[in-house]
N, CA, C and O of each residue as an XYZ file, in Angstrom:
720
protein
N     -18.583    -59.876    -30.007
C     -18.724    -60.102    -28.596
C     -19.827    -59.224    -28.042
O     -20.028    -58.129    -28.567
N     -20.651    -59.688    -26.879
C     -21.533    -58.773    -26.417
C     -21.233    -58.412    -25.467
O     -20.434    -59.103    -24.834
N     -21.641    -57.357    -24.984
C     -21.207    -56.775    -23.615
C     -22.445    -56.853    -22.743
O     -23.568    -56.538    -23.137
N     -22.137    -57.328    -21.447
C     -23.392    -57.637    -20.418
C     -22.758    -56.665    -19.026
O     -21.789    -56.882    -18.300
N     -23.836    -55.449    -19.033
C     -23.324    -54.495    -17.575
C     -21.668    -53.592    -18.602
O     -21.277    -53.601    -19.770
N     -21.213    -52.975    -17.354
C     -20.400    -51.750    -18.047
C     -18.979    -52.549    -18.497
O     -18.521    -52.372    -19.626
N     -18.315    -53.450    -17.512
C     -17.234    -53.819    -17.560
C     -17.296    -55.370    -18.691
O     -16.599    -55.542    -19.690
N     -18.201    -56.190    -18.207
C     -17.862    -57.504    -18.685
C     -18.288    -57.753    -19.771
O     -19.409    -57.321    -20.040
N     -17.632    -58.445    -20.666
C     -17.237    -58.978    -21.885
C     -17.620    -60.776    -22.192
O     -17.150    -61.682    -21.504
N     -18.221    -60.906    -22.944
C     -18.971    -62.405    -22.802
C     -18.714    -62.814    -24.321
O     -19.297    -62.275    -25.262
N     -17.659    -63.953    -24.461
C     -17.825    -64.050    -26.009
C     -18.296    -65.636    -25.723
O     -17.668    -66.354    -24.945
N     -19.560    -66.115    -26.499
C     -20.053    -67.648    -26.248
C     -19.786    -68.203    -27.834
O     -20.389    -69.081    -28.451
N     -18.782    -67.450    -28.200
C     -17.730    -68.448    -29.347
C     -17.467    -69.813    -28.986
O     -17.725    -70.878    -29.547
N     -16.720    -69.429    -27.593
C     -16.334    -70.550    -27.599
C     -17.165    -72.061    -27.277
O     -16.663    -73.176    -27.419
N     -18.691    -71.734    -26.765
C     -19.568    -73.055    -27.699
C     -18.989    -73.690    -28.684
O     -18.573    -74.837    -28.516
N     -18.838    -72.851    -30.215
C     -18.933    -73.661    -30.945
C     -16.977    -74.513    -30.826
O     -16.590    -75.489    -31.469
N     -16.435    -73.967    -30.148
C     -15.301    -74.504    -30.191
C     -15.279    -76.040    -29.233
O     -14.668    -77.026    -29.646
N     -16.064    -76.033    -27.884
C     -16.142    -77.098    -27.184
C     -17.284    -77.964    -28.160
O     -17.209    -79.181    -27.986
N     -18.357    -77.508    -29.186
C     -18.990    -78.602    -29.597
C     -17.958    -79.314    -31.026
O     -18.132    -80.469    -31.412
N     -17.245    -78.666    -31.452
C     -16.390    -78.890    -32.571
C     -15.176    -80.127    -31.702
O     -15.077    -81.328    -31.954
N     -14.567    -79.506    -30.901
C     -13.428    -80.508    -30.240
C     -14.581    -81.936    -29.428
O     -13.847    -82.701    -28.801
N     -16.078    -82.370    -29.343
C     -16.191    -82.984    -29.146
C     -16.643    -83.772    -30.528
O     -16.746    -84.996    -30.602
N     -16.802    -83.189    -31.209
C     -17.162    -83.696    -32.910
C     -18.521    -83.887    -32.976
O     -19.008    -84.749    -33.708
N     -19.396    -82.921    -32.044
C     -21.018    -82.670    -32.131
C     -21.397    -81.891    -33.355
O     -20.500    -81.382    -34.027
N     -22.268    -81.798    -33.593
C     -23.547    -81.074    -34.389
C     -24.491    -80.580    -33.640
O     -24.991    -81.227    -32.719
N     -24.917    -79.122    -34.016
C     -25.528    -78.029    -32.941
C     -27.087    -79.130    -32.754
O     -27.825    -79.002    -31.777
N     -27.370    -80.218    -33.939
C     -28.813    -81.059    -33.066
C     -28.462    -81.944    -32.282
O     -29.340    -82.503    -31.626
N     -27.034    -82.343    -32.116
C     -26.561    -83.305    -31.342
C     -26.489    -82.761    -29.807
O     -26.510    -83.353    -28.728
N     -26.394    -81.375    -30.167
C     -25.968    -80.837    -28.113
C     -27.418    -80.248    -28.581
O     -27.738    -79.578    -27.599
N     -28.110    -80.168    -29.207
C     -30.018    -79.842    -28.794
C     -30.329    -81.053    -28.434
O     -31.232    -81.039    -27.598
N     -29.985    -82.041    -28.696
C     -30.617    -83.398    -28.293
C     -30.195    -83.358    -26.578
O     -31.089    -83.537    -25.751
N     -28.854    -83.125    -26.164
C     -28.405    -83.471    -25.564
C     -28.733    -82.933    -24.165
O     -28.633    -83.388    -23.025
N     -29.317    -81.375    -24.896
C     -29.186    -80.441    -23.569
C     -30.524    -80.135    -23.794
O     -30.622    -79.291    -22.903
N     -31.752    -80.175    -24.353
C     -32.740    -79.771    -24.309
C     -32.843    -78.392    -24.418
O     -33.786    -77.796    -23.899
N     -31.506    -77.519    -25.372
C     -31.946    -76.444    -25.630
C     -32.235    -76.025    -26.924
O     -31.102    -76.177    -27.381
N     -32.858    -75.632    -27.820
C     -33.212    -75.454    -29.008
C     -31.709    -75.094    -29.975
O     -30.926    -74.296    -29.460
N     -31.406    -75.595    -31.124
C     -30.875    -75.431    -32.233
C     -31.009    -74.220    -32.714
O     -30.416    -74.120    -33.787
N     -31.675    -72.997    -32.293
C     -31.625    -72.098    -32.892
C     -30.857    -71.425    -32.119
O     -29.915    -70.803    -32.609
N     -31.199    -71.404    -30.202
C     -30.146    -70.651    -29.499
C     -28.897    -70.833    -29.166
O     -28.155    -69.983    -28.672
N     -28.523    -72.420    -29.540
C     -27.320    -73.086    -29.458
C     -26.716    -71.701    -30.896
O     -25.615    -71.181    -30.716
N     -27.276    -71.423    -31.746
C     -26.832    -71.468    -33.106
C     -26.279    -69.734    -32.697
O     -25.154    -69.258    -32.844
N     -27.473    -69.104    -32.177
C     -27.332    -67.338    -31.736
C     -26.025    -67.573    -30.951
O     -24.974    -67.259    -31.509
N     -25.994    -68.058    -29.801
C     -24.965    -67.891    -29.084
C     -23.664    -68.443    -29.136
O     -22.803    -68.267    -28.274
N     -23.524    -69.203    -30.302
C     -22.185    -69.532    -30.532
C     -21.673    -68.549    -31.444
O     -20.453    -68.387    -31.469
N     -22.780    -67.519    -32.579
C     -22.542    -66.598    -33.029
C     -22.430    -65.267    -32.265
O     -21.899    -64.326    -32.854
N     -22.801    -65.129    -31.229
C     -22.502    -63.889    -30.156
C     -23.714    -62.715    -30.770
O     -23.640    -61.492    -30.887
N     -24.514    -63.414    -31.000
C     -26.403    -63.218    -31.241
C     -27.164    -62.892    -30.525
O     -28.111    -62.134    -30.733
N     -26.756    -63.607    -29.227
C     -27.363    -63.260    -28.178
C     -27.166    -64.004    -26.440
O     -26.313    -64.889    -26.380
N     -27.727    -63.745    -25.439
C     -26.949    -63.745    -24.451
C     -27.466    -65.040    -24.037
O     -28.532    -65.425    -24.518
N     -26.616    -65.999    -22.916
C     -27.528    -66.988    -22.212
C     -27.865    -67.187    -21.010
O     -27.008    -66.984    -20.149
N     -28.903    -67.537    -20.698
C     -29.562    -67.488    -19.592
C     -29.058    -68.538    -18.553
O     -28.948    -69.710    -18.914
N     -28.715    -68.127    -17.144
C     -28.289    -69.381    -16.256
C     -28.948    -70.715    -16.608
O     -28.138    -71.620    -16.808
N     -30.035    -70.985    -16.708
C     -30.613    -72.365    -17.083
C     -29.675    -72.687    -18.482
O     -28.851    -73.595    -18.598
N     -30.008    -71.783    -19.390
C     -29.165    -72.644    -20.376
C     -28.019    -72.700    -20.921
O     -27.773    -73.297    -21.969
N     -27.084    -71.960    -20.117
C     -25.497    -72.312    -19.190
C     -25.396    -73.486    -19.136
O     -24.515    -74.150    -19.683
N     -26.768    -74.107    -18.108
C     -26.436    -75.057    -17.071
C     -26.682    -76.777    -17.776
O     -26.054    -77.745    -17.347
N     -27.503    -76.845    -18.676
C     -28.093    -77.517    -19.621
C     -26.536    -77.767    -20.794
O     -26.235    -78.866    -21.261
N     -26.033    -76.931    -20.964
C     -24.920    -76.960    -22.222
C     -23.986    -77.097    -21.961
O     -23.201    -77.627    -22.748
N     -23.469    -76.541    -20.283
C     -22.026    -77.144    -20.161
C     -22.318    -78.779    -19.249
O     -21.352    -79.216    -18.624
N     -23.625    -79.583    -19.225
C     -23.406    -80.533    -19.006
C     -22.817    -81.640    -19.809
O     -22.123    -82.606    -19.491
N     -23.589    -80.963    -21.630
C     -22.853    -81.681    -22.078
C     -21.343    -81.837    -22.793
O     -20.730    -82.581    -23.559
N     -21.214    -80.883    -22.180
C     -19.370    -80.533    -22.253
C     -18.566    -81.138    -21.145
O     -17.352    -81.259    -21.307
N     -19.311    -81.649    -19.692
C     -19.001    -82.378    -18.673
C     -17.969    -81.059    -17.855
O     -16.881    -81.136    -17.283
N     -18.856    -79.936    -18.112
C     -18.119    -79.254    -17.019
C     -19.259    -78.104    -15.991
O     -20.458    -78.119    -16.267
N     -18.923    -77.498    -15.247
C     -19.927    -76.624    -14.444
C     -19.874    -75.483    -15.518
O     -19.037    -75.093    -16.333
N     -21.598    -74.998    -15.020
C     -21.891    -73.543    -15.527
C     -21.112    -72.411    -15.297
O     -20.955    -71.427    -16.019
N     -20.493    -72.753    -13.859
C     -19.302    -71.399    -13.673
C     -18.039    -71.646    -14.362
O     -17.311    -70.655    -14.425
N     -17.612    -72.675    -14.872
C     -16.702    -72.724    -15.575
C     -16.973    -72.325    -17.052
O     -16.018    -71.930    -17.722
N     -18.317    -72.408    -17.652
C     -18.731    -72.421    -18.801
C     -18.618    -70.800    -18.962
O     -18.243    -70.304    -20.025
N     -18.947    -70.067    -17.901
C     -18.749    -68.901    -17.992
C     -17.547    -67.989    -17.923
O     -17.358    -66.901    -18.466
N     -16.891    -68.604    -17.234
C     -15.271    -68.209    -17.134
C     -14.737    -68.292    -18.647
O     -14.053    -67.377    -19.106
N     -15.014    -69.216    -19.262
C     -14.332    -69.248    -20.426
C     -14.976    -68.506    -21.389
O     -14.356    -68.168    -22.397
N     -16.416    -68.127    -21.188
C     -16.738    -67.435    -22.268
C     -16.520    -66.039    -21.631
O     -17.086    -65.107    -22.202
N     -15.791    -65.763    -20.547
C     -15.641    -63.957    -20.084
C     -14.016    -64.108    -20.287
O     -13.297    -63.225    -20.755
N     -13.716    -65.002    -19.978
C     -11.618    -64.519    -20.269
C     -11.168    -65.481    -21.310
O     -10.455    -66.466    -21.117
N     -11.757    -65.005    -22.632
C     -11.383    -65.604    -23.855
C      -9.367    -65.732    -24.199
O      -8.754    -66.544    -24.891
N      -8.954    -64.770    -23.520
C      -7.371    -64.301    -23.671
C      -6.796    -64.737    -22.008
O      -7.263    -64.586    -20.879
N      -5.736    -65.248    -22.483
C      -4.626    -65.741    -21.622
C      -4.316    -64.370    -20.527
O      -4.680    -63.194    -20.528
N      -3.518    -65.145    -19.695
C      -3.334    -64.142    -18.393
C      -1.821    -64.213    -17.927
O      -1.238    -65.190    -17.456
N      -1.211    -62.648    -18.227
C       0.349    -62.525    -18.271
C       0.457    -62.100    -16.641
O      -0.109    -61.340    -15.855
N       1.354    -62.910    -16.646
C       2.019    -61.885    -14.762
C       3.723    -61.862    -14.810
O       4.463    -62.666    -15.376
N       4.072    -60.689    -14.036
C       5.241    -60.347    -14.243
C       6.228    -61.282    -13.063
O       5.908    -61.229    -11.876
N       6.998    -61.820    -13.347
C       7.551    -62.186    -12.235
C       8.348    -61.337    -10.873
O       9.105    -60.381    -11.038
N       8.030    -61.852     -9.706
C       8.887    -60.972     -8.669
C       9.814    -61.951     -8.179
O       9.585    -63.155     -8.290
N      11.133    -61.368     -7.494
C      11.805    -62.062     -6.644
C      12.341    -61.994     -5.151
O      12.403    -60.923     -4.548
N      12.657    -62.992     -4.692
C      12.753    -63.025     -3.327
C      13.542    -63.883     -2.690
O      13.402    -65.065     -3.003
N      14.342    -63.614     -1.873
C      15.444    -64.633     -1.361
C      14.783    -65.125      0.323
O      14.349    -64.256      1.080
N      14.794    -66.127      0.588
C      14.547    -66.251      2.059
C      15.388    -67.705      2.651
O      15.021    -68.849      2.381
N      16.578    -67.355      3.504
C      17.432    -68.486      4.354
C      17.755    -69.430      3.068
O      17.420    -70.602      2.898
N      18.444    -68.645      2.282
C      19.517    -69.425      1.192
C      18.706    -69.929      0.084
O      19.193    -70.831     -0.598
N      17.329    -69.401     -0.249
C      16.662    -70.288     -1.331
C      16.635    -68.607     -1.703
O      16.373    -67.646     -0.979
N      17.098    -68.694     -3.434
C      16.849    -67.570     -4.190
C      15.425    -67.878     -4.992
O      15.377    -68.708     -5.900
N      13.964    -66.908     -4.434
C      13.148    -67.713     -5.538
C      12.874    -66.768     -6.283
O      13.096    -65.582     -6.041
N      12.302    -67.281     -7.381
C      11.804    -66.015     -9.083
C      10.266    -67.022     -8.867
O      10.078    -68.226     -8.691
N       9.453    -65.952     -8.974
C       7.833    -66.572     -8.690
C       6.915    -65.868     -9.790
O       7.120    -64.779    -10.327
N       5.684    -66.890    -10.030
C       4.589    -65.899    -11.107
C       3.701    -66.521    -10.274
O       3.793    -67.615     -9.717
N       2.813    -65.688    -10.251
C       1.227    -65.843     -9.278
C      -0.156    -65.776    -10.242
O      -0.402    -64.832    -10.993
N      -0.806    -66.684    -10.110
C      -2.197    -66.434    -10.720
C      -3.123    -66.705     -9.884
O      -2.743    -66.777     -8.715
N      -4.664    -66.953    -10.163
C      -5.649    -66.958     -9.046
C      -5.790    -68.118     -8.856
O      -6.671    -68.530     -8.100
N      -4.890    -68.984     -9.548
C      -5.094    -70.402     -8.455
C      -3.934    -71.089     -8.788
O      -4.041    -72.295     -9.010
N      -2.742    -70.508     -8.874
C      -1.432    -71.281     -8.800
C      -0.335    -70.381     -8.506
O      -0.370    -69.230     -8.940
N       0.751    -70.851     -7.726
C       1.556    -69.980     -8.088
C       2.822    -70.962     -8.019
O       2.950    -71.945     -7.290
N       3.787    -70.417     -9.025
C       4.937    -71.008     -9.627
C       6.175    -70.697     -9.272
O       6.543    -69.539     -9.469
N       6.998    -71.561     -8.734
C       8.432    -71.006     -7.716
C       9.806    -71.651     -8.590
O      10.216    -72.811     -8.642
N      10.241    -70.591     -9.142
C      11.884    -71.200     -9.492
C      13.092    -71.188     -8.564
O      13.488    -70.029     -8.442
N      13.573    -71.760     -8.104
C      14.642    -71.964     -7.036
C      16.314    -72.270     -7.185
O      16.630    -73.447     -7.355
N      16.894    -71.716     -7.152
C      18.166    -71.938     -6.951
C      18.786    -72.027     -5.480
O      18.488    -71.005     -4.861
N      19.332    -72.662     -4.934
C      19.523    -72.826     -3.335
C      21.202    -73.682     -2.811
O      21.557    -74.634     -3.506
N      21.937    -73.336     -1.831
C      23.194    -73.435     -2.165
C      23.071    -74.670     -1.046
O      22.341    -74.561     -0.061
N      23.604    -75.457     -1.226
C      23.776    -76.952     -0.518
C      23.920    -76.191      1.217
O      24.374    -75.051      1.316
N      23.628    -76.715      2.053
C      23.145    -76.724      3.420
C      22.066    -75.991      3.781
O      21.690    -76.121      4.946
N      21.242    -74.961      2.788
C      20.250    -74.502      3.336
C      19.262    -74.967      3.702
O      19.235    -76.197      3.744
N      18.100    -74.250      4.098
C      17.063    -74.999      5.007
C      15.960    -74.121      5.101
O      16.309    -72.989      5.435
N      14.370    -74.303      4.865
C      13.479    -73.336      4.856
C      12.587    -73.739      5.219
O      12.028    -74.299      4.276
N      11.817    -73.852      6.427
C      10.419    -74.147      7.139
C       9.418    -73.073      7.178
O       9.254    -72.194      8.023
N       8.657    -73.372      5.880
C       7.766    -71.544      6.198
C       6.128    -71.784      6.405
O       5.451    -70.823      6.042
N       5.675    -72.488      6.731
C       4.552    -73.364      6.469
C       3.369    -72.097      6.879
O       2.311    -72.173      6.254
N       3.481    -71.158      7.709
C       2.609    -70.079      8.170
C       2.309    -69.071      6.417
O       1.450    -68.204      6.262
N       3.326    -69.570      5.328
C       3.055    -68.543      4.390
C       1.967    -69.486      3.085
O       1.856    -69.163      1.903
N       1.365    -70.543      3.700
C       0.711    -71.196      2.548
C      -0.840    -71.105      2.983
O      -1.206    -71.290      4.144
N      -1.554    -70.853      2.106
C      -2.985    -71.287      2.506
C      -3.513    -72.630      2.258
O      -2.673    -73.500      2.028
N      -4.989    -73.025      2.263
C      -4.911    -74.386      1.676
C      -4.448    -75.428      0.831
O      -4.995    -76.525      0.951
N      -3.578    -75.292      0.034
C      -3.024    -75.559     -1.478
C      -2.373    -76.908     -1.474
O      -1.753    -77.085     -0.425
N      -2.320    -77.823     -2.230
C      -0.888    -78.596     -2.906
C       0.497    -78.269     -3.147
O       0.599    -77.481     -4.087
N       1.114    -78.453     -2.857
C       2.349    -78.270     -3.102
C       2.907    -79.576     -4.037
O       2.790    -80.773     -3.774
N       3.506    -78.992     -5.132
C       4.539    -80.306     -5.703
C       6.039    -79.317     -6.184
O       6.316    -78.226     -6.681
N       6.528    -80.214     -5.791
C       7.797    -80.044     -5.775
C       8.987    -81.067     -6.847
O       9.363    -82.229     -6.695
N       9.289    -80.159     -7.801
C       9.754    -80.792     -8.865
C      11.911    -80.193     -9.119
O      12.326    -79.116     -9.548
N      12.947    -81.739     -8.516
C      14.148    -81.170     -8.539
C      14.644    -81.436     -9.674
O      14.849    -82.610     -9.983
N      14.986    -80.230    -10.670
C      15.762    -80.269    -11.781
C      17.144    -80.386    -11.934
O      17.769    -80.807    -12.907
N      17.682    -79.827    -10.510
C      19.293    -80.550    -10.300
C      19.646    -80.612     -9.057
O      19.040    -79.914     -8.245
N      20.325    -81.155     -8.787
C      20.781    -81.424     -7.026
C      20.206    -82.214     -6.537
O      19.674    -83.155     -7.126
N      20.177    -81.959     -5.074
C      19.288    -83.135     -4.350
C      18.299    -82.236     -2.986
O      18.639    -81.256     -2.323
N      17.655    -82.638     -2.966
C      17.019    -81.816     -1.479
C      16.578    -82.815     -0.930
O      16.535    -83.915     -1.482
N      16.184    -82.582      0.238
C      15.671    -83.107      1.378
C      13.630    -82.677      1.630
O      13.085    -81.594      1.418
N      13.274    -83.396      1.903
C      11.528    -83.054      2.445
C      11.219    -83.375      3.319
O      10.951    -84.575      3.381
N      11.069    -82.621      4.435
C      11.017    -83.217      5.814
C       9.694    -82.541      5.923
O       9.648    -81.312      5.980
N       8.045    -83.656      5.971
C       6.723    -83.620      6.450
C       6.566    -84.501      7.857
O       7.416    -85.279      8.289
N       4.884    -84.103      8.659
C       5.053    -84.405      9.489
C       5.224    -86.441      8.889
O       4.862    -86.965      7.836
N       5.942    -87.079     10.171
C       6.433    -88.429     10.030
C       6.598    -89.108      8.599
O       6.331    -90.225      8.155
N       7.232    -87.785      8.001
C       7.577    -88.443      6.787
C       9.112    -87.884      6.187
O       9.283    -86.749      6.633
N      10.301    -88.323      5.306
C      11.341    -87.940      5.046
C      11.336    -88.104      3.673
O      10.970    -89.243      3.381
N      11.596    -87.417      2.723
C      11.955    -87.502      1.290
C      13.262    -87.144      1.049
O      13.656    -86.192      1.722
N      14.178    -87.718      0.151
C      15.400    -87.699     -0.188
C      15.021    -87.229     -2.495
O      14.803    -88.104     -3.333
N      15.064    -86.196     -2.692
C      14.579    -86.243     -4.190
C      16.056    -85.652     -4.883
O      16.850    -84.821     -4.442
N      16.064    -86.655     -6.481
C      17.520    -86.357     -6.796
C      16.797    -85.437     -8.067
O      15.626    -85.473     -8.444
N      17.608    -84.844     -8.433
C      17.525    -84.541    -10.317
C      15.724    -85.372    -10.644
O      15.262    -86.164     -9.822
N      15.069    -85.044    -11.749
C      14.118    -85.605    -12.339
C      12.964    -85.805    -11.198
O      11.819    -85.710    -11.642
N      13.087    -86.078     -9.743
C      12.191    -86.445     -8.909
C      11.428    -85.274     -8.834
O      11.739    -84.177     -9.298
N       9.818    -85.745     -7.868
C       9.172    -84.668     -8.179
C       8.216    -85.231     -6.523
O       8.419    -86.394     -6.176
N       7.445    -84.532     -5.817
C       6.769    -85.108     -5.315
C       5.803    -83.842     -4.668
O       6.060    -82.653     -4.477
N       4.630    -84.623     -4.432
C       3.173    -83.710     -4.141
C       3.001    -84.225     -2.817
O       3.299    -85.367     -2.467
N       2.364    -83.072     -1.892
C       1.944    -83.074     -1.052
C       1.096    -82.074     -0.447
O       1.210    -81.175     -1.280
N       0.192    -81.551      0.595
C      -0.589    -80.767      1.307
C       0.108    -79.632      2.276
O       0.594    -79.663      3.406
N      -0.074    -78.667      1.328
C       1.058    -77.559      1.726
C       0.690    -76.799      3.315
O       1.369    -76.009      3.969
N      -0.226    -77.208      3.508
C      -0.411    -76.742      4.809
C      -0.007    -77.531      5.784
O      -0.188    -77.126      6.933
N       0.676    -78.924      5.560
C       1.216    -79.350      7.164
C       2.317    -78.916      6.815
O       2.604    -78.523      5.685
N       3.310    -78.970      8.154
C       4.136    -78.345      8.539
C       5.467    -78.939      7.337
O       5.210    -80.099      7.013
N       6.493    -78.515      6.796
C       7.380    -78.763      5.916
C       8.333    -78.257      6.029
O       8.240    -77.220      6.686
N       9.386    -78.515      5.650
C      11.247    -78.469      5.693
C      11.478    -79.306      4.028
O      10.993    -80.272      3.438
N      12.626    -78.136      3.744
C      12.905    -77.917      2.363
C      15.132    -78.116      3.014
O      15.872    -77.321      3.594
N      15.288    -79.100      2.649
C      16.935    -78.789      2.807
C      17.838    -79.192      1.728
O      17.821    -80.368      1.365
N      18.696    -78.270      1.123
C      19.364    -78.808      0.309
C      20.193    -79.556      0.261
O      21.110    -79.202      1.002
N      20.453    -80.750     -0.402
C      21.452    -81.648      0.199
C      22.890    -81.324     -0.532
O      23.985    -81.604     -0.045
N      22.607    -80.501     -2.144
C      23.526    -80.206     -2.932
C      23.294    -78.715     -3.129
O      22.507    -78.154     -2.367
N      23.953    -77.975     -4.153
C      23.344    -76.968     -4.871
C      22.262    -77.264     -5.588
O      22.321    -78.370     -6.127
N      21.360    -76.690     -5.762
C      20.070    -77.005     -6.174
C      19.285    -76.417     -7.169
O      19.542    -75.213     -7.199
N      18.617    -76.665     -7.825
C      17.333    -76.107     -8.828
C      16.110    -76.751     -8.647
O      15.958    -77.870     -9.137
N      15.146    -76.172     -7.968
C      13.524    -76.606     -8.074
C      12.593    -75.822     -8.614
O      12.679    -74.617     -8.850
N      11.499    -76.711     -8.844
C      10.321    -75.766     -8.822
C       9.332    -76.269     -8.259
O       9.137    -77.483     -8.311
N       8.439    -75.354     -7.549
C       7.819    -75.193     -6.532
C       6.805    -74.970     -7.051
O       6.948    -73.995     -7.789
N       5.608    -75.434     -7.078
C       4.208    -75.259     -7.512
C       3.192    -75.097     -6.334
O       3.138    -75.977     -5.475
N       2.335    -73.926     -6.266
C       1.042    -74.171     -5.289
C       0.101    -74.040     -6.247
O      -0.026    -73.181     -7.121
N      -0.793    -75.357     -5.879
C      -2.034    -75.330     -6.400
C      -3.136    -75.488     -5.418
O      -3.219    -76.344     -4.537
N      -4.406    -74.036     -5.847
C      -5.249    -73.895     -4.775
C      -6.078    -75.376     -4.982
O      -6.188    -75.881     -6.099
N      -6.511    -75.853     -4.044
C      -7.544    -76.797     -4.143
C      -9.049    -76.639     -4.766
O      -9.801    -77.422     -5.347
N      -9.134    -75.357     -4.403
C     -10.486    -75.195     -4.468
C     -10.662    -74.580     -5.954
O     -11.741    -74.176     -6.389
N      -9.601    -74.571     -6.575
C      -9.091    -74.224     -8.415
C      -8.179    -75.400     -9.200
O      -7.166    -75.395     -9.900
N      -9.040    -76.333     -8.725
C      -7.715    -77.757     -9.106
C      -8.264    -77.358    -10.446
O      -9.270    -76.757    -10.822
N      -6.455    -78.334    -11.456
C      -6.665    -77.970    -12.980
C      -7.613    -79.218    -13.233
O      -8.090    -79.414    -14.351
């Protein structure tokens, strides 16, 4: 791996892993991207560093952005978070947070009720019931979800969560601006 500046860590391994899972040959992404076969060849060996232009040239033909091309070659290793918990108006939740999701386990006792809509930023919300039944009250809209149901929506209009039974959900926010 090379190191670029004091902190960051750049491994462009994983080139050869996105040209392998597309079943290329390093002249097939030189053809593709107009960058030479020799630097395709350095930097999948961690030889040497790459330049924004030819970032931008190589993750086209991977069909993704240069800032993504780079993300993956700086956080080669997975990302652990500890869970916290929190009870609010009868919903017990257990949560893990990352920089563009965060994940809600729920247990909740039949009549509760939770309108918190001031605690979401832009995000998706989907909402997935593993037992019981709840209620989804959006603006001019009503959801009734049993066991197995699941449903997505825009976590920033206003929302009501009611249990119709004892309950188990999970609660997903996904930032928009980090869709998977």
């Amino acid at each position: 791996m090379l190191t670029a500046g004091q902190d960051t860590v750049f491994d462009f391994e994983v080139l050869r892993e996105l040209r392998r899972r597309e079943g290329l040959t390093i002249a097939e992404v030189s053809s593709r991207s107009g960058v030479s076969p020799a630097v395709i060849s350095k930097l999948e060996r961690n030889q040497s560093m790459a330049e924004l232009e030819t970032l931008f040239k190589l993750s086209r033909v991977y069909g993704i952005n240069a800032t993504d091309l780079l993300s993956l070659a700086e956080q080669r290793t997975s990302h652990r978070a500890e869970e916290t918990h929190h009870a609010v108006e009868g919903f017990d939740f257990r949560q893990v947070a990352f920089g563009n999701a965060r994940c809600l386990h729920s247990t909740v006792s039949k009549g509760s009720r939770i309108s918190r809509p001031e605690i979401h930023q832009d995000d998706f919300e989907v909402c997935w019931v593993l037992s019981g039944a709840v209620r989804i009250i959006l603006p001019n809209e009503r959801h009734e979800l049993e066991a197995g149901m699941s449903i997505q929506f825009d976590a920033i209009l206003e929302h009501t969560y009611e249990a119709l039974e004892d309950s188990e959900l999970i609660i997903l926010h996904l930032n928009k601006g980090k869709r998977f």
